[in-house]
N, C-alpha and C positions, 0 to 999 in steps of 0.2 A: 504494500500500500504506500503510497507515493506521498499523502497526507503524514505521515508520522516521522516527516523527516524536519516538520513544523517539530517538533520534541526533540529534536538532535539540538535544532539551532538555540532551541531554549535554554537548553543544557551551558552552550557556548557562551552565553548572555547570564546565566548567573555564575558561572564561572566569573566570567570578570567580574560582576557584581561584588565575589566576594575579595577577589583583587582589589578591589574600589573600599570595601569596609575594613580591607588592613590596611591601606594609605591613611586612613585616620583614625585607624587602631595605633597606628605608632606615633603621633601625638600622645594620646593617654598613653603608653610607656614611657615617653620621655617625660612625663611630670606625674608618673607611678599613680593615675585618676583612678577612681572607684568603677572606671566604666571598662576597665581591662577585662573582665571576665565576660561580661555583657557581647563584647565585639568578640570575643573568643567564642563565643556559643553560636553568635551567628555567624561567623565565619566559617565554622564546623557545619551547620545544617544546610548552608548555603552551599556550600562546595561538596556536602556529600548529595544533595539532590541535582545540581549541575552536571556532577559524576558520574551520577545512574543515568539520567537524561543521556549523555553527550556518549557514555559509551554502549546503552543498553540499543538505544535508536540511532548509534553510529555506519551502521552496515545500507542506511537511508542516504547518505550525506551528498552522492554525486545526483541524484534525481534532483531534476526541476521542482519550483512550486508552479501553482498555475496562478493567476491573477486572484482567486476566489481565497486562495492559501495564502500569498502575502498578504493582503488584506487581515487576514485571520492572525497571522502571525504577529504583525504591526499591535494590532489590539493586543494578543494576548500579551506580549513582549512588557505591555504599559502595566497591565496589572500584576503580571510576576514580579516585574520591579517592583512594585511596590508591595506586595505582599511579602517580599522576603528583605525588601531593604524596612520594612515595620520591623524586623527582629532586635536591632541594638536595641532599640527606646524599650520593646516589649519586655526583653531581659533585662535592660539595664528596672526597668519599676518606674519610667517614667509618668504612664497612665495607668500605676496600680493595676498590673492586670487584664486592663480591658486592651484587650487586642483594636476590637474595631477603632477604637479611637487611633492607637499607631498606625492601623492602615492609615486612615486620613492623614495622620500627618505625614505619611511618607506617600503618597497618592499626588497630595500639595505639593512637595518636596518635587517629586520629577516631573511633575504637570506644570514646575513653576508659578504655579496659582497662587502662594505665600499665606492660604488662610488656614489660620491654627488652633489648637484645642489647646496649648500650652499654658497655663495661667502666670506662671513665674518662670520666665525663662532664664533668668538671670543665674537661680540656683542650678541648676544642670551643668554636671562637668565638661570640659569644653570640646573632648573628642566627641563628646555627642552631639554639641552644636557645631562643630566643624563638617561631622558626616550627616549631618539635616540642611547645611548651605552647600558642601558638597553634593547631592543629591541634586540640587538645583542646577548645577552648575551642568553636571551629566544631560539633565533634562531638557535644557538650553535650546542647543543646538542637534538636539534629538538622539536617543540612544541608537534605533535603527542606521541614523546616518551617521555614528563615531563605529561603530559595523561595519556599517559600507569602506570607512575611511580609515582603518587598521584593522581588519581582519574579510578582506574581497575573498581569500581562498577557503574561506570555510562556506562561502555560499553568499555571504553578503555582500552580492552587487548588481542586485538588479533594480531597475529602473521604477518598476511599479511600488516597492518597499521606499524609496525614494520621495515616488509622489505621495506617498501614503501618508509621510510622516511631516514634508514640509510646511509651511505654512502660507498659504495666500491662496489668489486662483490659480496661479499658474506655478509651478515647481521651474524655474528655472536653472538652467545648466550653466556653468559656467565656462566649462572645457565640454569637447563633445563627450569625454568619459564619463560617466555615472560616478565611480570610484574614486577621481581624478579632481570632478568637482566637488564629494565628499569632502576631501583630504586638503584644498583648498578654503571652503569654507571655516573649516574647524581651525584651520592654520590662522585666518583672521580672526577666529574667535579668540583663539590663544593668544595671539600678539595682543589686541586689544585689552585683555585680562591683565597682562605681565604690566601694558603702560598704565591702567588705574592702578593696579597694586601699587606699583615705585610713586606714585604723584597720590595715592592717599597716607602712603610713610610721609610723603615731603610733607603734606599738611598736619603731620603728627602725629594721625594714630601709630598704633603697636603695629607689628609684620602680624599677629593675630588676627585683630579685627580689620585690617584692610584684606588681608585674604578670606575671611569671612566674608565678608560685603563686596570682596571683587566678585567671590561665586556666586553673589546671589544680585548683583547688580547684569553683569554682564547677559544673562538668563532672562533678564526681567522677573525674576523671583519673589523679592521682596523679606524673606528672611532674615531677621535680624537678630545679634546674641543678647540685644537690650529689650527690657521692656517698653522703652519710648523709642524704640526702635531710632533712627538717624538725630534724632532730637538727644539722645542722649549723651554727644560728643559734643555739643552745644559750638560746633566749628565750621561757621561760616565757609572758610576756605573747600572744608572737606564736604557740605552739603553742594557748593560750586560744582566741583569737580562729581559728585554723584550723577546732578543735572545731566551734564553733558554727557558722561555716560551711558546715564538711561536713554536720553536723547541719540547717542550714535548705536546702541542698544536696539532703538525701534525703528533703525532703517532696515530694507533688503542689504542683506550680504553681498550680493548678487552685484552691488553697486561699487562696494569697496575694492572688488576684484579692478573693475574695470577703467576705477581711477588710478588703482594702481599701475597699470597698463599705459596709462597716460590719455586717461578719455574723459575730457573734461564735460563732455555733452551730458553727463548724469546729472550734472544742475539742473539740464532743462525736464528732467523729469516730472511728469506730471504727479504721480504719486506723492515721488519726495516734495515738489511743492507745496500741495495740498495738507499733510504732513506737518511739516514746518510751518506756512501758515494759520493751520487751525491751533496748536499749538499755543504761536504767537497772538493771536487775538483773544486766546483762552486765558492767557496770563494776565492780559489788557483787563478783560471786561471781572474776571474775579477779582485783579487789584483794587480797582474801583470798585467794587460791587462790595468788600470786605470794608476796605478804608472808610467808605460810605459810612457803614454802622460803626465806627470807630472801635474797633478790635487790635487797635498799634498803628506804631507808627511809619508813615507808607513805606521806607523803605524795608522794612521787618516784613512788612506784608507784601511785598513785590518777590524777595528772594522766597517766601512761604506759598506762594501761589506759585511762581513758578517752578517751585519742587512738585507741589502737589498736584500739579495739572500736565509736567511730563511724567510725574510716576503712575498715577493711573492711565493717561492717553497711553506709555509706552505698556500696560497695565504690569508694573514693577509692582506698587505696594506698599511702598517706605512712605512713613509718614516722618513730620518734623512739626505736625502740629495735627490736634483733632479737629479735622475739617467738618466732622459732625454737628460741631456749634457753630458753622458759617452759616449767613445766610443763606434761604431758601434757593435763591439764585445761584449761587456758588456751588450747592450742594447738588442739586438737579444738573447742573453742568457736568461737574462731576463722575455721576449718576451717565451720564448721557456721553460722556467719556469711554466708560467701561466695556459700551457696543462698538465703539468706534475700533477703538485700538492703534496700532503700529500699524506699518507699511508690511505688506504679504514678502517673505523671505526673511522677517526679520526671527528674532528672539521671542515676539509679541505675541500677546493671544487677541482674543476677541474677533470680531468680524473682518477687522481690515481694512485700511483706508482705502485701499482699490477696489474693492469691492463695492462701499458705499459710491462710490464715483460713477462706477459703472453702473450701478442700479437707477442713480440719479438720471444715468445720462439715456439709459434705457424709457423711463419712467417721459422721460420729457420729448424722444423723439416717440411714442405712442400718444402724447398728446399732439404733437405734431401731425400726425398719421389724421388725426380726425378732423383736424381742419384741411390738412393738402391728401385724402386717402387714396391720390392717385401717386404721389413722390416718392422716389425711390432714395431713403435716407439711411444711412448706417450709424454706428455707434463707435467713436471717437474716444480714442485715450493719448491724448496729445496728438501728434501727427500721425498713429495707428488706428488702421481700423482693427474694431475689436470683432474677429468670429464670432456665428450663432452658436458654435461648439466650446468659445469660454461661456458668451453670455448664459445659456442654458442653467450651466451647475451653479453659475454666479447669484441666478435671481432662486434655483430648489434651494441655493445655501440658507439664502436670506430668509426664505419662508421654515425652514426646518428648523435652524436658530431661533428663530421668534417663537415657534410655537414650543420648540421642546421648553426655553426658559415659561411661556405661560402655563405648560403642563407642570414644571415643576414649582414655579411659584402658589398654585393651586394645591398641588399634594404640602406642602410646606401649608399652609395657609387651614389645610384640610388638619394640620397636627399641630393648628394651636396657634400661630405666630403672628404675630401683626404685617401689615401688608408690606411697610416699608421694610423690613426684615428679612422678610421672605424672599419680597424681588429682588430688593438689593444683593441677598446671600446668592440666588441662584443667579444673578448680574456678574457677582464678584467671582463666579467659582466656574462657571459653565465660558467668560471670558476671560480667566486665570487671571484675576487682579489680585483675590487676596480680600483686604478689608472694602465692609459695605458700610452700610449705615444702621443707625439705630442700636439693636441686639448684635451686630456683627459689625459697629465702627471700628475705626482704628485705633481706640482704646480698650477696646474688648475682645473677646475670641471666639469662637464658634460654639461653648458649650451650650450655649441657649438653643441650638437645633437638640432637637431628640432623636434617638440611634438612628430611628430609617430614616429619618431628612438628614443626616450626616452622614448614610451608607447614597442615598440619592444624591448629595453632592460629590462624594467621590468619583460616581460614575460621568456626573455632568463634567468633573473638570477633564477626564481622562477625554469624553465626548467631543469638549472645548479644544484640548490640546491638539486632537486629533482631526480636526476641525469637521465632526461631523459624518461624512461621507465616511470615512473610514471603518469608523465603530460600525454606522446603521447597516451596510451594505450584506456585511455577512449576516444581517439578520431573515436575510429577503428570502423567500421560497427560490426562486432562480439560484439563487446562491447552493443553497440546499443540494437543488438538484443536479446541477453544476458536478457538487463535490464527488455523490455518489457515482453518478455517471462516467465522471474520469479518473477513479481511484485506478489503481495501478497503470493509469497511462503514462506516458512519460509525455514534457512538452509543456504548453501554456494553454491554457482556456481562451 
């Protein structure tokens, strides 16, 4: 059977996994932490089920998947991660025992979603907060595609696993290689990492918490080892430098390739315009809109708005003040943020600012159509026209997103919760932001949902990260019959 070669590569993926929770298992050795054992345990179950996996389902490994298989693989890939990277916090007694709650938090963690059940994070030894921003940092830039990008001969390099996992409408390439443009993306991801690290030391913090905050900046994460999260270093310089982080954080990658090359046309990007100027007028109209009600003094609330309105737009998370108490204006902005998101290629969750663009621009050439129903008009994204074969998945995105958040704002709403709570929660988690409002501001955490609206968010954020299509697809009766139909085929669907 050609399906259980899905279980080989699984195998392969918690293998590193548990590679990944001995890089910050050797932190707690080096300052002898209480959470030495905790990483030891999961390290051991991690690597004895990666084991059986990788060698029981190894005689699988040269057969193809079919498209219906990556897909399936892509999903399961997200929740294994996080079911098994839940083991430190579960062993270490971070959530007393309750498992579900560690999934969530390590669900958050590689969905970069940033929203936690944590109450005091400050007490937690720091290999467990280094391997909870770690986690982010993996999730980033996508576990599938660091796969693709160190390890192509174990099977990971194909193209559909790729689009599965990107972000935007379009999965773009940067080289014509799949593997090639993996290996390039992750390289700028990395470079980018190394330069915040070195310029948040220059501004002061410890080699600690700048490595902390690079992992979970760089991701658009949001994890922080404080309880006021970036407000707790109280350093102008070093909230600057976050800024523009998140900021080159929630461009396409796709772009930095190409400047590097020496292609300066990426200014005229309609995206990255769109992008940068909502941004910019977002910082404008919440300055004034705060100032207004006199909450400080403007320049305190200029640098406070524009943290707050590129950390949710790129939807990072970091707070540096509770924007819960701004006004109504501020906060629906906010709020209305969280749909938006980053640019497609980025780090970024939510819907995408190309997406919205192109809906728009769809939306207005059908009003067009009814006045001129004889014109022959297409749909523009700067000087491209944009195919019926993007627009299609671009506008099912939009209507799927919307309704799964009203489906779950409803089951939420159905177990108790006040409206702005609810939406907000499944706002913040289904568009990986992290903090909503109300019960789940950015001074509080998520234990005001009860278990099945915190096992529903988990799913929502994995849903988010995956931007949808991905998860729902293997749900489909075609799907189904797809699988059984070409089980021992070899080849693609």
């Amino acid at each position: 059977m050609r399906s259980i070669r899905i279980f080989y590569l699984i195998g392969i993926l918690l293998l590193f996994l548990a590679f990944s929770m001995f890089l910050s298992m050797l932190w707690s050795l080096g300052e002898q932490g209480p959470d030495r054992i905790a990483f030891l345990l999961a390290i051991i179950f991690t690597t004895a089920a990666g084991g059986f996996f990788y060698w029981f389902f190894s005689p699988s490994k040269g057969r193809e998947l079919s498209i219906v298989e990556n897909f399936t693989l892509v999903t399961m890939a997200w929740f294994v991660a996080g079911i098994f990277g839940a083991l430190p916090y579960h062993f270490y007694g971070v959530f007393e025992g309750n498992y579900l709650h560690a999934f969530f938090e390590s669900i958050s963690g590689f969905t970069t979603t940033g929203a936690t059940l944590i109450e005091d994070i400050e007490i937690l030894p720091r290999g467990i907060l280094l391997w909870r921003s770690f986690t982010q940092w993996l999730g980033g830039m996508g576990i599938i595609v660091l796969f693709l990008a160190i390890l192509p001969r174990f099977g990971f390099r194909n193209m559909t696993m790729f689009k599965a996992e990107i972000p935007g409408p379009v999965a773009e390439r940067v080289v014509p290689r799949v593997v090639e443009t993996a290996r390039r993306l992750w390289l700028i991801y990395v470079t980018l990492s190394v330069i915040q690290l070195l310029l948040l030391m220059f501004c002061g913090l410890s080699f600690y918490d700048s490595l902390c905050h690079v992992l979970t900046t760089m991701p658009t994460g949001g994890f922080s080892t404080y309880n006021a999260s970036i407000a707790a270093f109280n350093n102008p310089l070093a909230e600057i430098v976050i800024i523009f982080f998140m900021l080159f954080a929630g461009i396409n990658f796709a772009l930095y390739f190409r400047l590097i090359r020496g292609d300066l046309n990426i200014f005229k990007n309609p995206e990255l315009r769109f992008y940068l100027a909502l941004i910019a007028a977002g910082i404008i109209f919440v300055t004034i809109n705060t100032y207004e009600f006199g909450t400080g003094d403007f320049f305190t609330l200029l640098r406070q708005s524009a943290f707050q309105v590129v950390s949710i737009t790129t939807t990072t998370g970091y707070a540096t003040v509770d924007f819960d108490v701004w006004p109504s204006f501020s906060r629906l902005f906010l709020l209305l943020m969280m749909f938006f998101g980053a640019c497609g290629g980025s780090t970024g969750g939510a819907m995408k600012q190309a997406r919205w663009m192109l809906m728009f621009k769809y939306a207005l050439r059908e009003i067009r159509q009814i006045i001129h129903p004889s014109a022959i008009s297409t749909v523009k994204l700067g000087q491209q026209h944009v195919s019926g074969e993007v627009l299609r998945p671009v506008m099912g995105f939009g209507f799927l997103y919307i309704t799964l958040t009203a489906l779950a704002t409803l089951a939420l709403a159905f177990m108790g919760l006040d409206f702005e709570t609810a939406f907000s929660a499944v706002a913040a988690t289904i568009g990986n932001v992290g903090p909503g409002l109300a019960g789940v501001g950015p001074t509080e955490t998520y234990r005001v949902i009860p278990p099945a609206g915190q096992f529903l968010l988990t799913v929502m954020m994995v849903v988010g990260r995956l931007e949808v299509y991905t998860v729902l697809v293997i749900f489909l009766p075609e799907s189904r019959r797809l699988w059984k139909k070409n089980k021992g085929k070899r080849g693609y669907i």
